[in-house]
C-alpha positions, 0 to 999 in steps of 0.5 A: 500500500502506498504511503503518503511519503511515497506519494509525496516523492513521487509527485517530487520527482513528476514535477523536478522532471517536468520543470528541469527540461523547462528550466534548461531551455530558459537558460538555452534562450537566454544564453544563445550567442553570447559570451559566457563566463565562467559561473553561467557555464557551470549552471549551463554544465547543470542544466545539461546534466538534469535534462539528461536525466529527464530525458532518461525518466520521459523516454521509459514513460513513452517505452512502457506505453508503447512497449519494446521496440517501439521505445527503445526507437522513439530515444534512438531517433529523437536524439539523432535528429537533434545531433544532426541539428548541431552538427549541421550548425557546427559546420555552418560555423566554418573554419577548417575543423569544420569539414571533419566535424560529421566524421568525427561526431559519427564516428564516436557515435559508433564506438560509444554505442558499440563499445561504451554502452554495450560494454556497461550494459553486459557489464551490468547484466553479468553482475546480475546473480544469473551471471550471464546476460542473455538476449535474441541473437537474430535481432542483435545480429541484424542490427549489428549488420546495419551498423557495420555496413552502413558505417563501412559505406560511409566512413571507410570507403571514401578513404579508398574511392579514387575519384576525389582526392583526399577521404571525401566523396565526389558528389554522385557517391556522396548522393549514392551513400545518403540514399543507400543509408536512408534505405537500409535504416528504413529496413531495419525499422520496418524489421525492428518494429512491424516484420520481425518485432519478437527478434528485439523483445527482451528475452523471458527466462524460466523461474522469472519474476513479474518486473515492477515495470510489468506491475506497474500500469501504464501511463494514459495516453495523456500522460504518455503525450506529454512525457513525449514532448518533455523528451523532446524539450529535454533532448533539445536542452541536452543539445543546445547546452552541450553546444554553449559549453562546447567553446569551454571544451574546445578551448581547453583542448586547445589550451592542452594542445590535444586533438581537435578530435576530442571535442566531437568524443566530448560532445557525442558523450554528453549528447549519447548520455540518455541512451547509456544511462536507460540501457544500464536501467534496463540491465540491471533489470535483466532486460539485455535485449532493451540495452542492445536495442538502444545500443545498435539502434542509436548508431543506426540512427546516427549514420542512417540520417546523419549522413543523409541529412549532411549530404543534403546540408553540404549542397549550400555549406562551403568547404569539403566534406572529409568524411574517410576515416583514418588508419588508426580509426580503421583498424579500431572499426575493424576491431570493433566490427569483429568482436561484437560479432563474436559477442552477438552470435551466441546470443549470451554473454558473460563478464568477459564480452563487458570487459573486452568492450569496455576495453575497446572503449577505453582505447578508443577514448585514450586514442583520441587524446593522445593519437 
């Protein structure tokens, strides 16, 4: 039975998360295109961490409406068309570093999902007292299969096409390369959540108890509508304060003459944040298959409709569009590529599968500051 106490922390916690996201885009107004001292950067900083964990509570209101996979895409997708958003004013800044901003910002994109959250996430599971996380190996492996071929597609062929010189498409295979990932995102969503939607349902193992989320009833169709625009007003306050301290970051990697690199790795970290935190929520309660989901989904997503949406943006933006990876992010890619697919296939994993993502994360985060 409900306490008044219980009560009270509840309608707290409705209202903390309904007036943060609000809060944060006040001061998103207010501080949009001026020159921030050191204390307003800090309740920027604030800002930005409590509408993550908005976004984190409003995106499980809208998941356990609709049910999986259904919320696990509504997160992916809403915070990939808000990235593409700043990269897109990113690049309209200009300069030199703008040209290698998308690769750069896509890139993370794909080891922080791949690596980072997958990693924790097994991480988490394992922990758990069955000891192995468990999820459906036909779903993640397909999803793992969008995500290699479409980050092959666009970031590792331009670095071998001979057409333009440098790692950067010509403008037919720039055009080629958006429409071919437009079609392969649009399969897979039309996989996920119409075609074979049981391949991405949380695996149910015998002895399980009843989840409190399954306990739970489900929001309204009221309150789900308006968690669904709080997402989004959280979403956009996350993005548009990562863009205000974005100045703070840069000048201090320039300052610690680090690569200009580093700033997309910040970035894509702070904006990647909800998806990780609510992938860890699901596997700690067993539901693997929801961290994956969210995982893969979100690098789809990424690729999917940055690339496109870029492609678009570069017919008026000046300057080239580098958008070939390295060798050092090649070999990365290809390390990446192999060990998740040794990881999905048995369609369990230990401790182990964690640990040797978490690893790959690692390299990947050290590389980036010292190249």
């Amino acid at each position: 039975m409900s306490t008044g106490t219980d009560t009270g922390t509840a309608g707290l916690t409705r209202q903390w998360t309904t007036w943060v996201p609000v809060v944060a885009v006040l001061v998103l107004g207010i501080s949009w295109g001026r020159d921030l001292p050191g204390p307003v950067v800090a309740v920027v900083g604030l800002c930005l961490i409590g509408s993550v964990l908005s976004a984190v509570h409003h995106a499980e209101v809208v998941a356990h409406r609709v049910g999986e996979p259904f919320g696990s895409l509504v997160l992916a997708v809403a915070v990939t068309v808000i990235e593409v958003g700043l990269i897109v004013m990113l690049m309209a800044g200009g300069g030199d570093k703008a040209s290698t901003y998308a690769r750069d910002t896509v890139f993370a994109a794909v080891m922080i999902t791949c690596n980072g959250i997958v990693g924790v996430s097994l991480l988490v599971a394992a922990l758990h007292k069955r000891r192995v996380a468990v999820f459906n190996a036909e779903g993640s492996g397909g999803a793992l299969a969008t995500v290699i071929t479409l980050a092959a597609m666009t970031l590792v062929l331009p670095s071998f096409t001979t057409s333009q010189p440098g790692p950067e498409f010509t403008g037919v295979q720039l055009a080629f390369a958006a429409v071919a990932s437009l079609c392969l995102y649009g399969i897979f969503v039309a996989v996920q959540t119409v075609r074979h939607r049981d391949y991405f349902l949380p695996v149910a193992r015998a002895g399980d108890a009843t989840g409190d989320e399954e306990h739970a009833p489900p929001p309204t169709v009221r309150e789900t509508w308006w968690s669904l625009g709080l997402l989004l007003v959280a979403l956009v306050a996350v993005v548009g304060n990562a863009k205000l301290v974005s100045p703070t970051i840069e000048d201090g990697v320039e300052s610690a003459g680090l690569p200009h690199a580093v700033v997309g790795v910040v970035i894509a970290l702070m904006v990647l944040l909800p998806e990780t935190l609510a992938a860890v929520r699901a596997a700690r309660r067993d539901r693997v298959q929801t961290s994956l989901n969210l995982a893969y989904g979100s690098a789809i997503a990424s690729i999917g409709l940055t690339i496109p949406a870029i492609a678009l943006a570069s017919i008026w933006l000046s300057g080239p569009l580098l958008l070939g990876l390295g060798p050092l992010h090649l070999a990365l890619l290809t390390l990446t590529a192999v060990v998740s697919a040794l990881t999905v296939v048995p369609g369990r994993a230990t401790l182990l599968q964690g640990g040797v993502h978490l690893v790959l994360f690692a390299a990947f985060v050290f590389l980036s500051f010292s190249p």
